[in-house]
C-alpha positions as CSV (number, residue, x, y, z in Angstrom):
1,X,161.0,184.1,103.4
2,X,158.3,181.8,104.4
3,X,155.0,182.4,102.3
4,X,151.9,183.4,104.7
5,X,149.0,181.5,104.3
6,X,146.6,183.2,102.2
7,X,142.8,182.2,103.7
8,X,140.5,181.5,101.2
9,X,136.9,180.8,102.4
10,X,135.0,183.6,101.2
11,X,132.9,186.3,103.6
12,X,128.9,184.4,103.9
13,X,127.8,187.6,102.1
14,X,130.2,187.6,99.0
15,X,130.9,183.9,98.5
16,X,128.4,183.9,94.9
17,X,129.2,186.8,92.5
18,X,132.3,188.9,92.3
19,X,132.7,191.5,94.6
20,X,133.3,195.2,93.6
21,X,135.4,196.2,95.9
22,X,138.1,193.5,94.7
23,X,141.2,195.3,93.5
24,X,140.3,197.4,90.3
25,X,143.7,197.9,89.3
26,X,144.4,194.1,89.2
27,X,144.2,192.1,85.8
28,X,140.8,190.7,84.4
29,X,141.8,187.5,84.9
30,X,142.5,187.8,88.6
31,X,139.4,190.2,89.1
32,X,136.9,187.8,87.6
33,X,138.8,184.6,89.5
34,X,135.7,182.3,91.0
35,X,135.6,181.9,95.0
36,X,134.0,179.4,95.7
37,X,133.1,175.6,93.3
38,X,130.2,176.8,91.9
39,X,131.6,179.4,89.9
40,X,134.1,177.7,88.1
41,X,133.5,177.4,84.5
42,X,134.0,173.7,83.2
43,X,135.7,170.5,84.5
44,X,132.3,168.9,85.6
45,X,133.8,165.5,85.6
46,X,135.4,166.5,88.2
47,X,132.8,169.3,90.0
48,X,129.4,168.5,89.4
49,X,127.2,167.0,91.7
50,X,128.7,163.6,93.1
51,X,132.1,163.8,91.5
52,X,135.5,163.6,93.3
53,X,136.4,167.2,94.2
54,X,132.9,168.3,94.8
55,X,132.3,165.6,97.1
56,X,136.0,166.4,99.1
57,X,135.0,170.1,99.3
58,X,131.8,168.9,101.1
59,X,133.5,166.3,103.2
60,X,135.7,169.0,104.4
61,X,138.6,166.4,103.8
62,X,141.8,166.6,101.1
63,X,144.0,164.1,100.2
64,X,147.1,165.5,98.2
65,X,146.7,165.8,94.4
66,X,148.1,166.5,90.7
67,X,146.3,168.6,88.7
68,X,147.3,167.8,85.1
69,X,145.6,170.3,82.0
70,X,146.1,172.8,79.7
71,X,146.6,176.8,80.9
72,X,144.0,178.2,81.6
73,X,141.8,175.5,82.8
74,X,141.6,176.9,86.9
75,X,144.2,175.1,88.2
76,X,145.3,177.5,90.4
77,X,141.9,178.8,91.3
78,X,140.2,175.2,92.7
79,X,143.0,174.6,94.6
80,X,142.4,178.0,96.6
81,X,139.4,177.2,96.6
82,X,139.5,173.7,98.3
83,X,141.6,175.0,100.7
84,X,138.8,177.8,101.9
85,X,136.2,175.2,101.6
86,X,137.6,173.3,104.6
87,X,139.1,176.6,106.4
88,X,142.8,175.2,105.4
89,X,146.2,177.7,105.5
90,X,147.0,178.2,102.3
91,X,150.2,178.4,100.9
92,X,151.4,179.1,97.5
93,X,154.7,178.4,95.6
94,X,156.0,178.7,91.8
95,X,158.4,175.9,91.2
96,X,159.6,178.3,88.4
97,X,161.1,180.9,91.1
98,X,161.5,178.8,94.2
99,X,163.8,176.7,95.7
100,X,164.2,173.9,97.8
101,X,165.0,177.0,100.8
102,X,161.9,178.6,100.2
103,X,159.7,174.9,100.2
104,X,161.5,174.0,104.1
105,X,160.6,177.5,104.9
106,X,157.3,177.1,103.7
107,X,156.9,173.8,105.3
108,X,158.2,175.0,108.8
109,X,155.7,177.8,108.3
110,X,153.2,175.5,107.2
111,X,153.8,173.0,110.8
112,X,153.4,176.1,113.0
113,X,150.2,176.7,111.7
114,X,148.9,173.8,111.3
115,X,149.2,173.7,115.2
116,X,147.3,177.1,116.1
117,X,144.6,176.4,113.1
118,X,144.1,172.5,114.6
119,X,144.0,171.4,110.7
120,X,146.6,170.4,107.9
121,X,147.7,173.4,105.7
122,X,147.3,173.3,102.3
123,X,150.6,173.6,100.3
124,X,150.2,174.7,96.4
125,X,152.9,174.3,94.0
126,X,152.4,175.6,90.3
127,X,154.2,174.1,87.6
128,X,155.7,171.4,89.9
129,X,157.5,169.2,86.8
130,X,159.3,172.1,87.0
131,X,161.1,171.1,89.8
132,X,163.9,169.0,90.0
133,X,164.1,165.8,91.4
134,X,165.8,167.0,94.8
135,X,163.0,169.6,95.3
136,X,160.5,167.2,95.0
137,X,162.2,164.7,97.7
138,X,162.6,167.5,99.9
139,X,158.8,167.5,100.1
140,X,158.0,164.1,100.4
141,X,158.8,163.8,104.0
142,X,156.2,166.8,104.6
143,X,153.4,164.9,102.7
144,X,154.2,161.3,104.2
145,X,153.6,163.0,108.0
146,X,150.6,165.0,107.1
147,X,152.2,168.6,107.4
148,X,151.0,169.6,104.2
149,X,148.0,168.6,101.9
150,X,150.1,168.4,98.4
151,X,148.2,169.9,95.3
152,X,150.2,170.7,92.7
153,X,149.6,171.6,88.9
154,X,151.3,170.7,85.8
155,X,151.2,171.2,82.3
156,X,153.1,168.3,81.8
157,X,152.6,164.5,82.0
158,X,153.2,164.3,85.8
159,X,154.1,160.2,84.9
160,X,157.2,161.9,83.6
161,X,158.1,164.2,85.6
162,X,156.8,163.8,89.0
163,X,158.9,161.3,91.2
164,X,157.1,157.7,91.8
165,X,157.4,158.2,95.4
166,X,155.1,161.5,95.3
167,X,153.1,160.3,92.7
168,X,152.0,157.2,94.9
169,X,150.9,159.9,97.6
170,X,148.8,162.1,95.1
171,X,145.9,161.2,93.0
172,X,145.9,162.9,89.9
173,X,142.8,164.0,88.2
174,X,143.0,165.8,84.2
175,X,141.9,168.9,83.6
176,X,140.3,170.1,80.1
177,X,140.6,172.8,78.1
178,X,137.4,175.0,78.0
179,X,134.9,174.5,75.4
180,X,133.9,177.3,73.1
181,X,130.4,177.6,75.0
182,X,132.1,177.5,78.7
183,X,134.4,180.4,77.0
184,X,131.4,182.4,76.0
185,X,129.9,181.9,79.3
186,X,133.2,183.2,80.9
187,X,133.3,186.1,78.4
188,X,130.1,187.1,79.3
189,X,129.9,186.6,82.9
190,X,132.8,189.6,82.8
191,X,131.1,192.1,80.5
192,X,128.6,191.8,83.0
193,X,129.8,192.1,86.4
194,X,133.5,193.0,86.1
195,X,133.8,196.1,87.9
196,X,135.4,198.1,84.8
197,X,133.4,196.3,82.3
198,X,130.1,196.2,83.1
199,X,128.8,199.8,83.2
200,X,130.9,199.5,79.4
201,X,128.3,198.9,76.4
202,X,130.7,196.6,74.8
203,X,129.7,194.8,71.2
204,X,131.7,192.6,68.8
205,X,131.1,191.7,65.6
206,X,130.2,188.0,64.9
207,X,134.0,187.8,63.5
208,X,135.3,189.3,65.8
209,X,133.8,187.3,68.7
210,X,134.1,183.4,67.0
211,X,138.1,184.9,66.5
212,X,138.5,185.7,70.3
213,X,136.7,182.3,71.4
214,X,138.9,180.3,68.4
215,X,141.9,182.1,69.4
216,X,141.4,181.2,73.4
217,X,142.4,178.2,72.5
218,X,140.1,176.7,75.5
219,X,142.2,179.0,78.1
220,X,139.7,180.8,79.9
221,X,142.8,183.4,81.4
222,X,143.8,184.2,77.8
223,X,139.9,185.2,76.9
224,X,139.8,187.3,79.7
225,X,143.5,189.1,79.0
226,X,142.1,189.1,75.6
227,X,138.9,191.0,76.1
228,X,140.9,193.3,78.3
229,X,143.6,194.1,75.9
230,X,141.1,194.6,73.3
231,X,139.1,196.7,75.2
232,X,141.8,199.1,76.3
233,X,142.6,199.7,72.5
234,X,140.0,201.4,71.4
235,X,139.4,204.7,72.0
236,X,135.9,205.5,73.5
237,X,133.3,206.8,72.4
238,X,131.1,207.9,75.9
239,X,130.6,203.9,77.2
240,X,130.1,202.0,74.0
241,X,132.6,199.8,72.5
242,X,132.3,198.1,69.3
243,X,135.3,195.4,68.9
244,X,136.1,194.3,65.3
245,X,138.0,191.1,64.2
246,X,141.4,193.1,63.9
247,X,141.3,194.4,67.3
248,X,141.1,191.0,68.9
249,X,143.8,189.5,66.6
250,X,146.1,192.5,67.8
251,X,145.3,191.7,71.2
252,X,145.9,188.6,70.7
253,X,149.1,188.8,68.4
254,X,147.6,186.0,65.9
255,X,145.7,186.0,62.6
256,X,142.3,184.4,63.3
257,X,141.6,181.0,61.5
258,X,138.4,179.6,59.8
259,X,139.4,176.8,61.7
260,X,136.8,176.0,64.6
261,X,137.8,173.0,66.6
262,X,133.5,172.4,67.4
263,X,132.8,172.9,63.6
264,X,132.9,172.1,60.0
265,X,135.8,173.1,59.2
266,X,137.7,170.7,62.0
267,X,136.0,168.0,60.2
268,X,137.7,169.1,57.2
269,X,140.7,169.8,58.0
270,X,141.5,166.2,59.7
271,X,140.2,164.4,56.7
272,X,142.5,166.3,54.1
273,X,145.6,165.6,56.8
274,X,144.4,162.2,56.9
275,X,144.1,161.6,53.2
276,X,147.4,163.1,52.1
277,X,148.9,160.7,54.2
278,X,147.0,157.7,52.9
279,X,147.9,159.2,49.4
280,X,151.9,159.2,49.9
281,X,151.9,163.0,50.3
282,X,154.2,163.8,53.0
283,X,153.9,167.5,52.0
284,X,150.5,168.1,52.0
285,X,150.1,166.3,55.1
286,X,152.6,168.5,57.0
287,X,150.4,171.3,55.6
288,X,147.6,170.4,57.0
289,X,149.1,169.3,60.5
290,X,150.4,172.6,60.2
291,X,146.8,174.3,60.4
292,X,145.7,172.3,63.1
293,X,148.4,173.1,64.9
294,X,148.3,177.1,64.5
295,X,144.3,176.6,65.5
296,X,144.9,175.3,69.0
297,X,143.6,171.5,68.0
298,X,143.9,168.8,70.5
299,X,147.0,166.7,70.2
300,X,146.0,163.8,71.2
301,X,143.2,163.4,68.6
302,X,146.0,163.9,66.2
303,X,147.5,161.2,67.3
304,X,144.6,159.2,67.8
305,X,143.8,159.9,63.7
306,X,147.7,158.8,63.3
307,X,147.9,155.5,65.2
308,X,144.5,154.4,63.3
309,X,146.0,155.1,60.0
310,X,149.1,153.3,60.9
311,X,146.7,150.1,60.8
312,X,144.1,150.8,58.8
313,X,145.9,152.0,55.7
314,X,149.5,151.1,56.1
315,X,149.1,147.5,58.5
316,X,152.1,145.4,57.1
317,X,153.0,147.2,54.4
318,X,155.5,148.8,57.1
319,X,155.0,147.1,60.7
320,X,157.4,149.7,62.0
321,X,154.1,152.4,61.0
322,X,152.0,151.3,63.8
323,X,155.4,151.5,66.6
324,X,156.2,154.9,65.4
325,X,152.5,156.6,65.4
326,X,152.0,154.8,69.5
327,X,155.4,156.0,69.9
328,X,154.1,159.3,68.4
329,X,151.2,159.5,71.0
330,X,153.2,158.8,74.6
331,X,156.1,161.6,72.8
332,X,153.4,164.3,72.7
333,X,151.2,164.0,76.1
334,X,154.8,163.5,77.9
335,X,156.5,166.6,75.5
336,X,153.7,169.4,75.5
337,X,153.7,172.1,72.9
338,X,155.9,173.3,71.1
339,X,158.2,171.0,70.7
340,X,155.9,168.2,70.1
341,X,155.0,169.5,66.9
342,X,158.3,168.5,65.6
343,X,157.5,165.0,66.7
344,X,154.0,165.1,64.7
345,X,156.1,166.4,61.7
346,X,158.4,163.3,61.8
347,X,155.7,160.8,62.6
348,X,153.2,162.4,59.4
349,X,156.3,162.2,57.1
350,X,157.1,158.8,58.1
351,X,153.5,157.2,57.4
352,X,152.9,159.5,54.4
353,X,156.1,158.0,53.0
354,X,155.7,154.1,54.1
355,X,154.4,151.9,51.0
356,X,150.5,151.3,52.0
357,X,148.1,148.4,52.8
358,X,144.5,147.9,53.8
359,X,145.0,144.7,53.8
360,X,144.7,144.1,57.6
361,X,141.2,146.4,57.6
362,X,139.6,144.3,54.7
363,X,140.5,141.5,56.7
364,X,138.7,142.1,59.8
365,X,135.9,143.5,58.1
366,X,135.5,140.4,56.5
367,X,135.8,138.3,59.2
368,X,133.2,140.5,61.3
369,X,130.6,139.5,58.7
370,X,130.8,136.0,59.0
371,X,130.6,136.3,62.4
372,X,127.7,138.1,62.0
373,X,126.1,135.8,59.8
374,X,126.9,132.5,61.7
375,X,127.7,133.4,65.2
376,X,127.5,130.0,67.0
377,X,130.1,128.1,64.9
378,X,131.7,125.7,66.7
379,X,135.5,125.4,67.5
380,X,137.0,122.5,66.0
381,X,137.9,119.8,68.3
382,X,141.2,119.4,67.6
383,X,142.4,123.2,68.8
384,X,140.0,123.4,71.7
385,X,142.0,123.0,75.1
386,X,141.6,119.9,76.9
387,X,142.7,120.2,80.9
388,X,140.9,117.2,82.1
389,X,140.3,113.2,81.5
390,X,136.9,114.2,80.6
391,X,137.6,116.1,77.8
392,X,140.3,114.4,76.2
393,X,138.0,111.4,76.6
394,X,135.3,113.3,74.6
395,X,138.1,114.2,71.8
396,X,139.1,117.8,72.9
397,X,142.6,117.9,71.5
398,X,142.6,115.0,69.5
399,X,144.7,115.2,66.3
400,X,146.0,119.0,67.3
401,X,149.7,119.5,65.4
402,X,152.4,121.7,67.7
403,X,153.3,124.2,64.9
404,X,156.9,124.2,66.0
405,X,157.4,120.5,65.7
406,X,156.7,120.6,62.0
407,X,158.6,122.2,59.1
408,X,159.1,125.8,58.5
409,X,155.9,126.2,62.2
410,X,153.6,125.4,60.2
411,X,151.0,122.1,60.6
412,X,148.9,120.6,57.7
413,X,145.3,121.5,60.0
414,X,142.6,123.9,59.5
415,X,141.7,126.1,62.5
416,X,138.6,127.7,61.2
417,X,135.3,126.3,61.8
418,X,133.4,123.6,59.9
419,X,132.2,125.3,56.7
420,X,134.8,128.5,56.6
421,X,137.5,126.0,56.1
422,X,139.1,127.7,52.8
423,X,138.2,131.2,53.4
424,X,141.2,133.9,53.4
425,X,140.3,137.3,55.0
426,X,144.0,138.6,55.2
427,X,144.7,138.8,51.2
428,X,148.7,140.4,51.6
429,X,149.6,143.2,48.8
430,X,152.5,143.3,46.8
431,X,153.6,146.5,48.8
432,X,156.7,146.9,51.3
433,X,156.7,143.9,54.0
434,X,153.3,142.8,53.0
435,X,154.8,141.4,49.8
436,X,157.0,139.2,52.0
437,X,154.3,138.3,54.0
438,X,152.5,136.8,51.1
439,X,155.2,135.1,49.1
440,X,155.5,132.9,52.9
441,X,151.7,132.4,53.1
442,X,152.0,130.6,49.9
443,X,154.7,128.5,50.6
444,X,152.9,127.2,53.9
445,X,149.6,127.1,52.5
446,X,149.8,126.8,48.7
447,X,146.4,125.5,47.9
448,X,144.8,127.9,49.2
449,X,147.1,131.2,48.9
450,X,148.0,130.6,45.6
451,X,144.6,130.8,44.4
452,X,143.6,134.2,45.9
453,X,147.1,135.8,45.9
């Protein structure tokens, strides 16, 4: 059956705070959902003042979108939203329990209204990398003619796994996980206005709160089932409630970690996963990845930490280091959790294990300090390019060597400046490649190489 639209610009007299007399019996999550911009908690790069969807809501015209985040992160809830903001039908479909039946049914729905409303109908499709290539055709020709406004929400890397053709139609803006303030804020905002919360004289101990916010892992519908769950297991004592550390971990189903993603502890935790790796420890490394993983870190700053210890203490020990650590990076933001944490298993092993070289990092530091010392030298004449009479006249070019025409690519010229002549930044070690590396830097350049190496 066709989905009815489901209006969503709030009443002028309940559009700010949330309304008692919104179904009690419905979950936390859904009772505490914000109605209108200004109450959503978080993404102000894309809802503060001047910024893209702010400015759409006031123009009171959508283009078709991809919102790509996390859970949690009010996917779902801007996109109603939006819609009320410019008195759009709404329409709503999971790509999880829908089919390409239910989307043409939808869609004829959707072109009916859209001619007794007089405006374009918003259509909403959760978890759209969910659906197959075929569904996602099948609503291309809907967005093309303007029958629907597209906004749909993934998990998922929609460069992967939404279809070109959509994706030119949509513009796709990122999503963030909630910080552990914008979680408090949530969290507090429903012990005091939930209907069933805030006549509730609800406490938690400083454990037990850091472990609900920690645990969250920056999904503001997971706090709120959290609190909820929590709430409802202890027994009460008139209207106070105290909530203790174990509660929240059994409404949560996890242990709580010292871990804190905003704290100390973070800072730890990445330099000891860093540092087994630069020390050949495969194991420990995979330990530590292994905390950061149970405490809801960010994947993509472990792989950030990974691709800059491919270079900076592996370089060309192992070339391959680098490939497998960018490799790493794309894997995860195109995988999701949890499988990408077998990828970050493979990719910590590998550079724990690959023979090590800071070579490359002296090198530029080096290099960097010249250029800080003498930043005006001159480039030789002889490598500078020369594309008119006037220059080759003046000697740009003159006595430059093509490598290739000379034995082993290599000519008998300097091409640092005048007074760096013999200096060697890139010093190769005797580990993995590198030790290849050097033995041919000596052969071409033996004078100098020779000397150093």
């Amino acid at each position: 059956m066709p989905r009815s639209p489901v209006q969503t610009r709030p009443p002028a007299d309940q559009g700010s705070m949330f309304a008692e007399e919104r179904n009690r019996f419905a979950p936390l999550a859904e009772r505490m959902r914000p109605r209108v911009l200004d109450e959503v908690v978080g993404q102000r790069h894309l809802l503060g003042p001047g910024k893209p969807l702010q400015l759409m809501a006031a123009s009171g015209q959508l283009h078709s979108m991809v919102f790509w985040g996390p859970p949690g992160t009010g996917k779902t809830t801007i996109a109603r939203i939006l819609a009320g903001a410019v008195g759009a039908p709404f329409y709503a479909l999971s790509a999880v329990s829908s089919g390409v039946k239910d989307l043409r049914e939808t869609i004829d729905e959707a072109r009916r209204m859209n001619s007794r409303a007089k405006t374009r109908s918003v259509l909403f499709i959760d978890e759209i990398h969910r659906f197959s290539k075929s569904q996602q055709d099948a609503l291309l020709g809907a967005v093309e003619d303007g029958t629907v406004t597209l906004i749909g929400a993934t998990t998922e890397n929609p460069s992967f796994e939404v279809i070109s053709p959509l994706l030119s139609r949509a513009r796709v803006y990122v999503l963030e996980s909630l910080t552990a303030q914008e979680l408090e804020f949530v969290l507090d905002r429903a012990l005091k206005h939930d209907v069933e919360l805030k006549d509730l004289e609800i406490t938690f101990t400083p454990e037990a709160k850091s472990a609900m916010l920690a645990l969250s892992g920056g999904d503001g519908r997971k706090l709120l089932s959290a609190l909820e769950l929590a709430v409802g297991m202890i027994p009460k004592a008139g209207n106070k409630v105290t909530i203790e550390q174990e509660t929240v971990e059994n409404a949560v189903g996890r242990k709580a970690s010292r871990y804190d993603k905003g704290g100390e502890m973070h800072y730890d935790v990445i330099s000891a996963f860093i540092k087994s790796m630069r020390n050949s420890d495969p194991n420990a490394a995979i330990y530590w990845l292994a905390r950061m993983i149970e405490s809801g870190e960010d994947p993509e700053f472990i792989a950030r930490r990974m691709v800059i210890l491919a270079s900076e203490d592996i370089g060309n020990a192992d070339p391959m280091a680098l490939v497998l650590a960018t490799s790493c990076w794309n894997a995860i933001r195109a995988v999701g959790w949890p499988e990408s944490q077998l990828i970050f298993s493979q990719t910590a092993a590998y550079l724990a294990a690959a023979p090590k070289s800071n070579a490359a990092t002296e090198a530029i530091g080096k290099a960097m300090e010249d250029v800080k010392n003498n930043p005006n030298l001159e480039v030789p004449l002889h490598i500078r390019n020369a594309p008119t009479k006037l220059m080759k006249d003046l000697g740009y070019g003159k006595g430059y060597k093509y490598a290739h025409a000379e034995e082993g690519a290599h000519a008998e010229m300097t091409c640092l400046p005048e007074g760096l002549e013999n200096r060697v930044y890139y010093k190769p070690t005797e580990y993995g490649k590198e030790k290849e590396i050097g033995e041919r830097l000596k052969e071409l350049e033996p004078e100098k190489y020779k000397k150093q190496l």
